[in-house]
N, C-alpha and C positions, 0 to 999 in steps of 0.2 A: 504494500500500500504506500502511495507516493507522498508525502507532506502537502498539506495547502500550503497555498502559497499566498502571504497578505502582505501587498504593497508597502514600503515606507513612505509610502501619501497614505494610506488605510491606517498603518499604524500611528503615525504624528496626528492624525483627523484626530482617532480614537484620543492619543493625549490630550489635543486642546480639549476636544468637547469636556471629556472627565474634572479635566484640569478649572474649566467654567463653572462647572456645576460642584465645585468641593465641598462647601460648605451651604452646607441643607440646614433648613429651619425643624424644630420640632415636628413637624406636620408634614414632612417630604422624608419619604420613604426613601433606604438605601437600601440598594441594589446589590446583591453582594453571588460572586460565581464564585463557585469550586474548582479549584483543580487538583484533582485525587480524590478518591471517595471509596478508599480502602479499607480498612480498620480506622484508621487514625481519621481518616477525612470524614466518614461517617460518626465517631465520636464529635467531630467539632461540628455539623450539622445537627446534631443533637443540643447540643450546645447552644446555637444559634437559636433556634427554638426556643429553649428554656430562657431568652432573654425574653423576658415579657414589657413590655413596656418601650423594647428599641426602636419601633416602628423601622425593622430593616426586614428583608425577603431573601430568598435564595433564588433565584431569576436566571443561573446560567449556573453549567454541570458540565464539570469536563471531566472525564477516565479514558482511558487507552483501553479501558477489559470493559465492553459494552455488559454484562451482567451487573458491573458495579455501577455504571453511570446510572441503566437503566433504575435498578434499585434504588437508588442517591434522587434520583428525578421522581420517583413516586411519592417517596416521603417528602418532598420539598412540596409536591403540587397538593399535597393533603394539610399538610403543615399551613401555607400560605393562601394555597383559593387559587392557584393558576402553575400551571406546567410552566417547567422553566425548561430555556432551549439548551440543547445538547450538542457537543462536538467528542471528538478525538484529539484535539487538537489545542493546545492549549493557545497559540498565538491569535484562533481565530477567536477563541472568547475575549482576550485582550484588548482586538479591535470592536469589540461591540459596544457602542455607544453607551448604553444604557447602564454597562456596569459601573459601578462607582469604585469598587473595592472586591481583592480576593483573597480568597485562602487558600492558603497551597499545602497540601499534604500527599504531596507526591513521597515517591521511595526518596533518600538521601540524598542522592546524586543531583534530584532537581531542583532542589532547594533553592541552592544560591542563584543559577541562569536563569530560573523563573522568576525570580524576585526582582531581580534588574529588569528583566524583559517586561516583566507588569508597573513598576515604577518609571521606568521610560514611556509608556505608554498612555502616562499618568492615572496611574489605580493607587490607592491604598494598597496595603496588605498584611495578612496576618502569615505570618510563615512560620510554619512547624520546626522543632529542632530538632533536629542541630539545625543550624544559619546553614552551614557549609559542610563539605568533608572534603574537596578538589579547594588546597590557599586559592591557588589564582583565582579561580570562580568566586572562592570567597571574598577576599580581596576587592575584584572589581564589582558585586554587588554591593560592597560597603562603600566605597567610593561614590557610585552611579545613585545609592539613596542618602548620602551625606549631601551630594550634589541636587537634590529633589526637595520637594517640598510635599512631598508623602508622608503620610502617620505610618508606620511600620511596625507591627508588634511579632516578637519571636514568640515561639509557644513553649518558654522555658516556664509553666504558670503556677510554681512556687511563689515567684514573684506577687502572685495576685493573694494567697493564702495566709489567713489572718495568722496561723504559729509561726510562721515563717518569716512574717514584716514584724512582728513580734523581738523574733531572735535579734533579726538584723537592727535592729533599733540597741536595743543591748550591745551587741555585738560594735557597735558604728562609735556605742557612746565611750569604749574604751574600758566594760568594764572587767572583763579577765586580764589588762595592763599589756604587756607585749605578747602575741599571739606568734609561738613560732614556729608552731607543728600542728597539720593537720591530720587525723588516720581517720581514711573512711574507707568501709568494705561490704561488697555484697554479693554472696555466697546462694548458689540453688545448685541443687542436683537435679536435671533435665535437660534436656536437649532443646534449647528456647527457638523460637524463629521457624520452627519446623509446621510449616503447613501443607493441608492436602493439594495435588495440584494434579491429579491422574483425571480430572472430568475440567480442567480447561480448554476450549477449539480455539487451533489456531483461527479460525473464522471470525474469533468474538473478540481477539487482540487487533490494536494496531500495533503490532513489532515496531515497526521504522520509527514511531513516535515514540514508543517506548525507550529506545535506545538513541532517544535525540544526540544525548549530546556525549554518547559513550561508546565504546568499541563496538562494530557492526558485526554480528555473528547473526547465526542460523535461529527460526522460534526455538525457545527453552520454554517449556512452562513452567518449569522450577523455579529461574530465574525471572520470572514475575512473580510469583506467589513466596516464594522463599529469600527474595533479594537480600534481605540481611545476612545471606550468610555467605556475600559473594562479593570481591573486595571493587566490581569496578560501578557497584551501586551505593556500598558504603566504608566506613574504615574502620567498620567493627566495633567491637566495645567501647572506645576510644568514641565515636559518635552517640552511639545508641543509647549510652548510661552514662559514661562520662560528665555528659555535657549537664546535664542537671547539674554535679555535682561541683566542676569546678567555676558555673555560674554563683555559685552560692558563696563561693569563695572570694569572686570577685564582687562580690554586692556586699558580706561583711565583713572584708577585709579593706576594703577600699582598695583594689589594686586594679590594674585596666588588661596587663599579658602577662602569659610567666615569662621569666626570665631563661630558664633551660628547663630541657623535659629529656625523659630517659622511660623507657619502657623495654619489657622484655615480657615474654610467654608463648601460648601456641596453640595449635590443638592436641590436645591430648588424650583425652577421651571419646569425645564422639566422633568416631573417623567415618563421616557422614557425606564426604566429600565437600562439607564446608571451608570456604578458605579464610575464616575469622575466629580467631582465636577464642576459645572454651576457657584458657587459666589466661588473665591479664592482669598486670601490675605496673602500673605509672608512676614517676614521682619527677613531682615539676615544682622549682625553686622560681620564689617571687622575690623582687628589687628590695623589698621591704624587711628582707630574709624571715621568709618564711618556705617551711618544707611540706607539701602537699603529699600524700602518700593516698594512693585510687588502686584497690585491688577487687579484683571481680574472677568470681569461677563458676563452673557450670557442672561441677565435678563433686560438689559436697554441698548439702543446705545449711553451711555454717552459719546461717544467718547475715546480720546485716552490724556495722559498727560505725558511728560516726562522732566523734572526738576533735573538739576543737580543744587546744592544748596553750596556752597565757601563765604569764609569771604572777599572777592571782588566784586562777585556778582551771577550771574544764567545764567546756556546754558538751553538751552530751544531747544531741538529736534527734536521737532513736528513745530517750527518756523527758526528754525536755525541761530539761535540768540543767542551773550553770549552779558550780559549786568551788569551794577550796579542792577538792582534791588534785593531789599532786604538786601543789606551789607550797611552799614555805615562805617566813620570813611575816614582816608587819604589817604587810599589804594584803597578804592572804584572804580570801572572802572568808566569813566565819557561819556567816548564814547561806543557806540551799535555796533557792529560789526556783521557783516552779513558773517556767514560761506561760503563759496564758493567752490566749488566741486575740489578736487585734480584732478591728472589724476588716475582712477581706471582704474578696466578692470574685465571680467569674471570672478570670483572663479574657473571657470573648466578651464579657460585657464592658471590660474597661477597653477592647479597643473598641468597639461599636462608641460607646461615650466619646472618646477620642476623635475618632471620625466627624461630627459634630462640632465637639468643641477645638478641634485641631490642637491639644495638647499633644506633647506627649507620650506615651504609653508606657505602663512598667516595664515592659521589657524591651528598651529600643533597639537601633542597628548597633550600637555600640557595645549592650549587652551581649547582643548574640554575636557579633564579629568577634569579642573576646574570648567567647566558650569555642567559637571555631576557630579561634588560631589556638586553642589550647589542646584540642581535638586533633588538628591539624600535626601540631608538634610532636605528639604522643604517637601517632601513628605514622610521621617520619624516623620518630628515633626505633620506634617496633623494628620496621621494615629496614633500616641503615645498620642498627645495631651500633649506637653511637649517640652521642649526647646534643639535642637541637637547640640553637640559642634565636633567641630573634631582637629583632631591632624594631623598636618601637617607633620610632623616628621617621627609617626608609619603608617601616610596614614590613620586614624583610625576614623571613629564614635563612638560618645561620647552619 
């Protein structure tokens, strides 16, 4: 199947028009397409729904696997009172006048190209994480909406959860005193990522789309249904779990990149034919000197550990608890304090608000640019077997 093919007169149209109509009053509906409506895009459809009060619609549905569009389009036309139009094709929804704003939850790899490509065409967008897993992609999306005057929200959407803005408050006001080890770890026994894929027709894919902007092979239907476990769709652990975690870092530590990252692991259990590592272990040094430590297996349900470690004392994430333990000395906290939930609200409801009042959003490009060059690093030093620095300055891996 060949790509449409949409004019750069169709596409700059699509921006100005967009670009006119940005800011809607209460009472004018916003128009919002999907592209991807997989697991993940289908949760944020959900989502969108559950915002009562947004006066926004889902009006356009883009998937490459016509069973998911189709499904994705049914729920929207029940949800809002009108069928919204369908493509394969993401750049032709792009060009459609009407949309205001999209969400992308495509597999990894299309994260970042779609995010410029719909910011250039003047859309909003909410885009799923990781930001990025290909720097350059990442990179030039970050650039291309620094450059724009798009709302842009990642879906790292801790950011929006009241224990979480909670922590970070604590966490921002200094008070475990110098913070200079992080340990976090998450441990399952199971083969994750592993979906059916024996009843996909190649009839119901667009291949060529699917594989926009990555190495052209033969149909796989694994390699749609099972992308996470295939390195030219994502970077593995390093993307898919990482990025939550070392966003959280850079939101209470105050820090923007790491300074060096070092990983090592592999597969070693599930010999699945996946090429993303089952035992992974990262540790990425911040300017601030602090040492991050990200361990994930797939090999034992150790559970989960997260430890932020201060010359006062330890928050403890997984309890939600900041205490003395572990510091000495007259600064040491004496009292245990129990985190307590802020007021949060949806991730998709604070960008919808966004959209509107053109703030903002909790998680902007800058948040997610920084979990993807952190991503990014982790999964260079994996595959080099060597330690990656970067230059905050040139934007640059080292």
């Amino acid at each position: 199947m060949q790509p449409i093919s949409v004019s750069r007169r169709a596409f700059a149209g699509a921006a100005v028009a967009s670009s006119l109509a940005r800011v809607k009053g209460a009472n004018e509906r916003i128009s919002l397409g999907l592209i991807g409506v997989g697991s993940r895009g289908q949760y944020d459809l959900t989502e969108i729904i559950r915002c009562k009060g947004s006066n926004a619609a889902v009006t356009a549905v883009c998937d490459v696997y016509r069973p998911n569009r189709e499904r994705a389009a049914a729920v929207a036309a029940k949800a809002f009172g009108a069928k919204p139009r369908e493509t394969d094709d993401y750049r032709e929804l792009l060009a459609w006048r009407e949309v205001d704003a999209v969400v992308v939850a495509t597999p990894d790899s299309g994260h970042s190209k779609i995010l410029e490509d719909a910011v250039k065409a003047g859309k909003d967008v909410y885009c799923e994480k990781p930001m990025g897993v290909d720097f350059a992609e990442a990179k030039s999306a970050f650039l291309a909406v620094k450059q724009s005057r798009q709302v842009v929200q990642i879906g790292t959407q801790r950011r929006s959860e009241g224990q979480y803005i909670a922590a970070a408050k604590l966490m921002r006001s200094g008070i475990l005193g110098q913070v200079t080890r992080v340990d976090i770890a998450a441990h399952f026994h199971e083969p994750r990522w592993r979906r059916d894929f024996h009843g996909v027709q190649e009839s119901d894919v667009a291949w060529d789309r699917y594989l926009f902007n990555r190495p052209r092979r033969p149909f796989d239907a694994r390699r749609l249904r099972e992308w996470q476990l295939f390195r030219d769709y994502t970077n593995g652990i390093a993307g898919l779990w990482l990025c939550h975690f070392s966003d959280l870092a850079h939101w209470f530590l105050d820090e923007t990149y790491p300074a060096g990252a070092v990983a090592s692991g592999g597969v070693y259990l599930w010999k699945d034919g996946r090429e993303t590592a089952d035992v992974f272990h990262c540790l990425l040094d911040y300017p601030k000197g602090i040492l991050f430590s990200f361990a994930m297996s797939l090999t034992n349900a150790a559970g989960s550990r997260n430890l932020w470690h201060g010359t006062r004392g330890t928050l403890d994430l997984d309890k939600w608890t900041i205490s003395g333990d572990g510091a000495k000395g007259p600064d040491r906290l004496e009292q245990t304090i129990r985190i307590a939930p802020e007021a949060g609200d949806s991730h998709m409801r604070n960008f919808l608000d966004c959209l509107r009042s053109r703030q903002t959003p909790r998680c902007d490009i800058q948040a997610g640019f920084s979990h993807a060059v952190a991503g990014c690093m982790t999964s260079t030093a994996f595959d080099a077997g060597r330690k990656v620095r970067f230059d905050p300055v040139k934007l640059e891996m080292i």
